[in-house]
C-alpha positions as CSV (number, residue, x, y, z in Angstrom):
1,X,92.8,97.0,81.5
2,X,94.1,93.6,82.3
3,X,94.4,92.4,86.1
4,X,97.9,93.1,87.2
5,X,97.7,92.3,90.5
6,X,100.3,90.0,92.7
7,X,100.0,87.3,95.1
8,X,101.4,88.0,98.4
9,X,101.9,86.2,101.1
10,X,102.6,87.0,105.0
11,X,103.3,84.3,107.9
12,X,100.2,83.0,107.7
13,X,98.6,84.4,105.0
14,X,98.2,84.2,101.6
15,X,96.4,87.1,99.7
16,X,95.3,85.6,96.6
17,X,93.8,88.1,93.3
18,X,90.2,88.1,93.3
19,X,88.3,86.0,90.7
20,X,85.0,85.1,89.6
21,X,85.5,81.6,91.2
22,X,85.7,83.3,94.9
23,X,82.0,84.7,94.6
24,X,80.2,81.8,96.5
25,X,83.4,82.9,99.5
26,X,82.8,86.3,99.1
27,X,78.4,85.5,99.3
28,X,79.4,84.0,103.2
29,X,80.5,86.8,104.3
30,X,77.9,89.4,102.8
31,X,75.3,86.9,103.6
32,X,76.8,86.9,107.7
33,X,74.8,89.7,109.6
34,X,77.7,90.2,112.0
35,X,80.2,91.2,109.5
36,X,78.0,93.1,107.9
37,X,76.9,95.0,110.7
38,X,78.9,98.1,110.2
39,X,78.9,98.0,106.9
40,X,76.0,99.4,103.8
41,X,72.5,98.6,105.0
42,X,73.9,97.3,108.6
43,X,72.1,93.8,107.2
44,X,73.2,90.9,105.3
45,X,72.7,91.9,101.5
46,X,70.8,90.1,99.2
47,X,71.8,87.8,96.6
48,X,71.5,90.9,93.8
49,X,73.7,93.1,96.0
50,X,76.1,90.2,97.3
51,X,76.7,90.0,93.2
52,X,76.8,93.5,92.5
53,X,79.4,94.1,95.3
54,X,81.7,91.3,93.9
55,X,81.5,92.9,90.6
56,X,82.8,95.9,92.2
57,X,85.1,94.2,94.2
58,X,86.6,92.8,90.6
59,X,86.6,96.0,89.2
60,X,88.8,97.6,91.5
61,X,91.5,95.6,89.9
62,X,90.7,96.8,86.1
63,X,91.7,100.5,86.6
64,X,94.7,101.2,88.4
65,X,97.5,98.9,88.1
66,X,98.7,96.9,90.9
67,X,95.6,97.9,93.1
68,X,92.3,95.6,93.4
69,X,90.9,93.1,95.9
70,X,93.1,89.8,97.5
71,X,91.0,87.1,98.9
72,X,93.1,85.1,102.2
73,X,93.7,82.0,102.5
74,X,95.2,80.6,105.7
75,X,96.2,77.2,104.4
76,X,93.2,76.5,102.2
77,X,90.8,77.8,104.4
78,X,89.0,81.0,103.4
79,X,89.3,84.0,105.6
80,X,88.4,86.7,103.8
81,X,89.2,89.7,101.7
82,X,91.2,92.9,101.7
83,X,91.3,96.0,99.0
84,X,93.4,98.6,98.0
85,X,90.5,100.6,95.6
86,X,91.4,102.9,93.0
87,X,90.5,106.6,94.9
88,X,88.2,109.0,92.7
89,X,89.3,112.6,92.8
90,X,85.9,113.5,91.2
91,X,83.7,112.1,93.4
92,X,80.4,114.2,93.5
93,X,81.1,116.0,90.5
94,X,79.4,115.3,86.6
95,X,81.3,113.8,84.2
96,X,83.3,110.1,83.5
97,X,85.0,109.3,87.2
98,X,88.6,110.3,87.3
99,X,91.0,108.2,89.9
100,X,94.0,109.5,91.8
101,X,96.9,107.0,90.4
102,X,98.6,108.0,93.7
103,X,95.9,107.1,96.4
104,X,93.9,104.2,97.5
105,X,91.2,103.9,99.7
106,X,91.7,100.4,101.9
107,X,89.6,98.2,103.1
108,X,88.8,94.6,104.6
109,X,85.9,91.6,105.5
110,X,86.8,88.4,107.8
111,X,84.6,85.6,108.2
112,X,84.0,86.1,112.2
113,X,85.6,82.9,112.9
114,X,89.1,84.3,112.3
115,X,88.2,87.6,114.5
116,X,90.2,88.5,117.1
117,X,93.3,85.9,115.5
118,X,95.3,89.0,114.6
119,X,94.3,88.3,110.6
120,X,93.1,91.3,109.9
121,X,96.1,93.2,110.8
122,X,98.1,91.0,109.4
123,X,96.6,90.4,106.2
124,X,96.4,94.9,106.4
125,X,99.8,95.7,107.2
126,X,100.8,93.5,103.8
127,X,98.8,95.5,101.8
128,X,100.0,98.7,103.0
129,X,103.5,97.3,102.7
130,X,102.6,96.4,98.9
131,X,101.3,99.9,98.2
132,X,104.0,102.2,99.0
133,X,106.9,99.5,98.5
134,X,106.0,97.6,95.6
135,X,103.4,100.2,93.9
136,X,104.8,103.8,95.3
137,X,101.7,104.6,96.1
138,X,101.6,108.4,98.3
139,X,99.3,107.6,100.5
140,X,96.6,105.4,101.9
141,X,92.7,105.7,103.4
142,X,90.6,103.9,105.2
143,X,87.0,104.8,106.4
144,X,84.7,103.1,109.4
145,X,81.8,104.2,111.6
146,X,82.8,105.7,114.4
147,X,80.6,103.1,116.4
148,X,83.4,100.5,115.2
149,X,86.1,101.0,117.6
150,X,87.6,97.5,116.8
151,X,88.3,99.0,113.0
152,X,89.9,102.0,114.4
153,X,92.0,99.7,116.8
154,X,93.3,97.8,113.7
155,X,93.9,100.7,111.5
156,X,95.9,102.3,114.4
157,X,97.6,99.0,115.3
158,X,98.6,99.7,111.1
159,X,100.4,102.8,112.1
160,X,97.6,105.0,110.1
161,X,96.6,108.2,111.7
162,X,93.0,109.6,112.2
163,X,92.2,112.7,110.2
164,X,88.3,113.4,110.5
165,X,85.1,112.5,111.7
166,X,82.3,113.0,109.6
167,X,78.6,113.0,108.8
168,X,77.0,111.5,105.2
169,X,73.3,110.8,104.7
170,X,72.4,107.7,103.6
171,X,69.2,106.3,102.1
172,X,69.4,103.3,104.0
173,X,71.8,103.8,106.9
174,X,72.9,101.4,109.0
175,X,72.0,101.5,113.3
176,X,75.0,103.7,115.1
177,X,75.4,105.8,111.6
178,X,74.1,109.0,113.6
179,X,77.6,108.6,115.7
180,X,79.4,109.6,112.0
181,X,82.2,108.3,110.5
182,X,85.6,108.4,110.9
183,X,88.8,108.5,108.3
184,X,92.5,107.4,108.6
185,X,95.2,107.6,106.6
186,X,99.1,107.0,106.2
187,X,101.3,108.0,103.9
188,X,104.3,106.8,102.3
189,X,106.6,109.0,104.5
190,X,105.2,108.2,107.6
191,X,105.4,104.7,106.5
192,X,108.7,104.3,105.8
193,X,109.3,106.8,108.9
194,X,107.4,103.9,111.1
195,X,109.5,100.8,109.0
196,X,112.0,102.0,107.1
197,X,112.7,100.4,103.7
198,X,111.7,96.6,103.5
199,X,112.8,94.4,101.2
200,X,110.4,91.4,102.6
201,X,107.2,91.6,104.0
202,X,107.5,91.8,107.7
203,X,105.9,89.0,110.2
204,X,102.6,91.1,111.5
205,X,100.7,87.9,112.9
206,X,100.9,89.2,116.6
207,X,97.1,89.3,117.4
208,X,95.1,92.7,118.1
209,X,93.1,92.5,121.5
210,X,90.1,94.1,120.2
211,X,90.3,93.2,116.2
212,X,87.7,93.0,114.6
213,X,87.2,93.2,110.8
214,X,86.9,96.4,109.0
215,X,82.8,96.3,107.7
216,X,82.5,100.0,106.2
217,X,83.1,98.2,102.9
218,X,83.8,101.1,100.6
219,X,80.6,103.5,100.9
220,X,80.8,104.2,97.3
221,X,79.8,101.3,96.1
């Protein structure tokens, strides 16, 4: 399926589709062991896995339309990326993967100099704004260790609700995974309950005391 995916752009931001030419970008921040802290292995990954997760990362734009991964630009200075992934309603189970058309499961990285700048909220609040407004998505997750209260923060600051805390068993887990991990999600009434009906994307650059960038990175991958 061919990329269908928008550009879209906030105050400061623009969210850009993700190509093959951002994989030395996204290698800096895979490569960086404090955004990866929270996130897979809790280390940087190596060269094999920072190119297996971009392929992934492209991928995610190749099944469900409108949905995929934006790299940010703040001028033309890299920032990082976000994701709306396609959500598997199979997950677990045999068989060829099945996705919910009406879910995504959300996501972000930021290089650490842009922590803390009110980016990741930003750049988050646009894409939930471009799921239920432009793409009618239902509803929205997002997952992070419970150890990362700056995610939470962020995800809150998003209007998105926590619905669980959880325990999976990793092969390789990364320090703090013990604490579990939690879920949120919004959906598109509770969005438009929050914001109403938009028909431009609203000015979100108002910094987040304690942002940080979301690391949990999609634990399916």
């Amino acid at each position: 399926m061919a990329i269908s995916q928008e550009t879209l752009r906030t105050a400061r931001l623009e969210l850009r589709p993700l190509g093959p030419e951002h994989l030395e970008l996204t290698k800096t921040l895979d490569f960086d062991p404090d955004v990866m802290k929270y996130v897979l292995f809790g280390r940087p990954l190596t060269l094999e896995e920072s190119v297996e997760t971009h392929k992934w990362l492209l991928n995610t734009a190749t099944i469900v339309p409108g949905v995929g991964c934006w790299a940010g630009y703040v001028g033309e200075d890299f920032v990082g990326w976000w994701v709306l992934a396609p959500s598997q309603s199979n997950a677990g189970e045999d068989g060829p993967p099945r996705y919910n058309k009406e879910r995504a499961e959300f996501g972000w990285r930021l290089l650490p100099k842009f922590w803390r700048k009110g980016y990741a909220k930003e750049g988050s609040f646009e894409l939930l704004r471009h799921a239920f407004q432009d793409l009618g998505l239902k509803e929205v997750a997002g997952d992070t260790m419970v150890v990362n209260a700056g995610s939470q923060a962020t995800m809150a600051s998003c209007g998105m609700r926590k619905v669980r805390t959880y325990h999976n068993k990793y092969d390789n887990p990364p320090p703090g995974i013990e604490e579990g991990e939690v879920e949120f999600l919004i959906t598109k009434d509770e969005w438009r309950s929050q914001h109403g009906k938009q028909d431009e994307p609203l000015n979100n650059s108002q910094p987040l005391d304690h942002q940080q960038p979301l690391v949990q990175g999609m634990r399916a991958q």
